[in-house]
Each structure stands twice: as C-alpha cells, then as structure tokens.
N, C-alpha and C positions, 0 to 999 in steps of 0.2 A: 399712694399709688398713682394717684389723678397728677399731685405733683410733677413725679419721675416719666411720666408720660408723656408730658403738659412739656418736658423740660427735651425729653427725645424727640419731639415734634419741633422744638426749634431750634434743635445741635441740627438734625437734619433739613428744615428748611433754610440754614444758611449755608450748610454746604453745597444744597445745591443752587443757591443764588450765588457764591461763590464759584461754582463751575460755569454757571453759566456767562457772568464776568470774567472767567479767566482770559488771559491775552495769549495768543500763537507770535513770539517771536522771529522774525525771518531776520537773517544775520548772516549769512552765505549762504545762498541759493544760485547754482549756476541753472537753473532752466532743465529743458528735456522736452518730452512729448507734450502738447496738449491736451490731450483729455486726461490722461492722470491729473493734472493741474486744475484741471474744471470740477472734475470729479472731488477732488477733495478740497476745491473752495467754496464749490456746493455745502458740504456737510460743512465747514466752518463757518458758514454764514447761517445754516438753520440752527450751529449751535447756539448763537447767541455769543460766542467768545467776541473779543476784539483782536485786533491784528497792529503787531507794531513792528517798524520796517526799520530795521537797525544794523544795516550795512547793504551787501550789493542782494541785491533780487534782479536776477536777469532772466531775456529770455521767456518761457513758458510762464516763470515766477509772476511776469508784472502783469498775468492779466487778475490776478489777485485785485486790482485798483480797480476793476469793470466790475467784480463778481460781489465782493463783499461793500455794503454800504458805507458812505464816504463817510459816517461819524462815529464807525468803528472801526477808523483807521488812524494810526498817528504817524509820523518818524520822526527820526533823531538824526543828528547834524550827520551821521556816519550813513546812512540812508541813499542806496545808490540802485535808481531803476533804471535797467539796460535793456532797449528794445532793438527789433530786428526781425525783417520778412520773417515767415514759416520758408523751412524747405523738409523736404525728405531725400533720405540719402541714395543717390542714383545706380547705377547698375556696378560703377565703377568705385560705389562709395563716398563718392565727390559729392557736397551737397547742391540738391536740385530745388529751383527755386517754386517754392507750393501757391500756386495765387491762392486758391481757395482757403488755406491755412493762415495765409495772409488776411485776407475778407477778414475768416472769426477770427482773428485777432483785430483788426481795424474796428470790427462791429462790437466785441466786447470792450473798448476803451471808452472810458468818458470823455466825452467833448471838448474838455479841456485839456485831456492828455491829445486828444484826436489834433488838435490845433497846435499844440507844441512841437506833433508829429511834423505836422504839413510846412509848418515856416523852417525843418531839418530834410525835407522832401522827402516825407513819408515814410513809410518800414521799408528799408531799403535791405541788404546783403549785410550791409555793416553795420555794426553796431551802432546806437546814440546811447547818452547815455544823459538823466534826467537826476539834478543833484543839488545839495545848495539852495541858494537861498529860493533858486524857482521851486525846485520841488515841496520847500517849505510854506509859498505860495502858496498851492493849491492844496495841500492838508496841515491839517493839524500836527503839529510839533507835539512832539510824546513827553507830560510833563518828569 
C-alpha cells in the first residue's frame, strides 16, 4: 500500500513539474486590445510555463517580451515581432492615435527592444517589424 502510494505521489509530482514546464506557443498572433494581452501574460508568467515565438506576434502580442521573463523565452528562425503605436478606433472608426496606450507599451518593452525601437523612430502608425538574425540576438533561439 505505502508502495502504490509512494508510486502516486510521483506520477503526480511529475505531472505537475511537467505543467509547470509546459511552453505556450505563439505562431500567428495578429495583436488586438491590450489588457486582454497583459492580463493573460500575467497568468503565463505566474504559471511558470515558457513561451516560444514561432512565427508572426504582432501588435498587442509583443508586449509578451516585457511581461514574461527573458529566459523563458525562445524563438525560431520563423519568429516575427511586429510593433506599432497604440490607437483606438475614432468616431468614424478610422484609427486614433492613443499616446497613452503608446507610453504602456514603450514602458512595457525591455531596453533592448526600447533601443531597436528608437534607431526605427519609435512606435510609430506603421508597422516595424523585428526578425532574423536581430531578433535572434537578443533571445534565445528555441532548441
């Protein structure tokens, strides 16, 4: 009995060292609001999973590289982060450019991305997009 016991004590503590290793793949993410995106890079980061960036993460998607720690992140050659001011949609539906949404995005980036920004002149209307061998520069390549 102490056996079968002894033996469910460590089927279950690998499973849940396995969840908590598990990795959230991003691989087409067009972006959208920011706080839904905070909101659930918050609990991916208290989960303990990693994050591997294996195609385009745009938009709302990249502030994933501010929120979850940089050595629980990888990407892969196919790895494409696309940034671009905050706006909200104006009276006429035409997008309106948001400074403020802009800031928490500026303030959520790490310094490195912050300076990759600044020599593209900043979060602008249009899109940049961060790929290749820079973006494999500053993280870890997903083995």
């Amino acid at each position: 009995m102490r056996f079968r016991a002894a033996c469910c004590g460590v089927v279950l503590a690998a499973l849940m060292a396995a969840d908590a290793v598990a990795a959230v793949r991003i691989s087409n993410d067009k972006g959208g609001q920011i706080g839904p995106y905070l909101d659930a890079y918050l609990s991916l980061r208290k989960s303990g999973q990693r994050v591997i960036i294996d195609g385009p993460c745009l938009s709302a998607c990249t502030i994933v590289v501010g929120i979850m720690p940089r050595d629980r992140i990888c990407v892969t050659r196919r790895a494409r982060l696309g940034f671009h001011a905050a706006w909200n949609p104006g009276h006429d539906g035409r997008p309106v450019l948001s400074h403020a949404g802009t800031k928490a995005l500026w303030d959520l980036y790490p310094g490195q991305i912050r300076s990759w920004l600044k020599k593209r002149g900043g979060l602008k209307p249009r899109m940049v997009f961060l790929s290749g061998s820079e973006l494999m520069a500053m993280f870890r390549v997903c083995d």
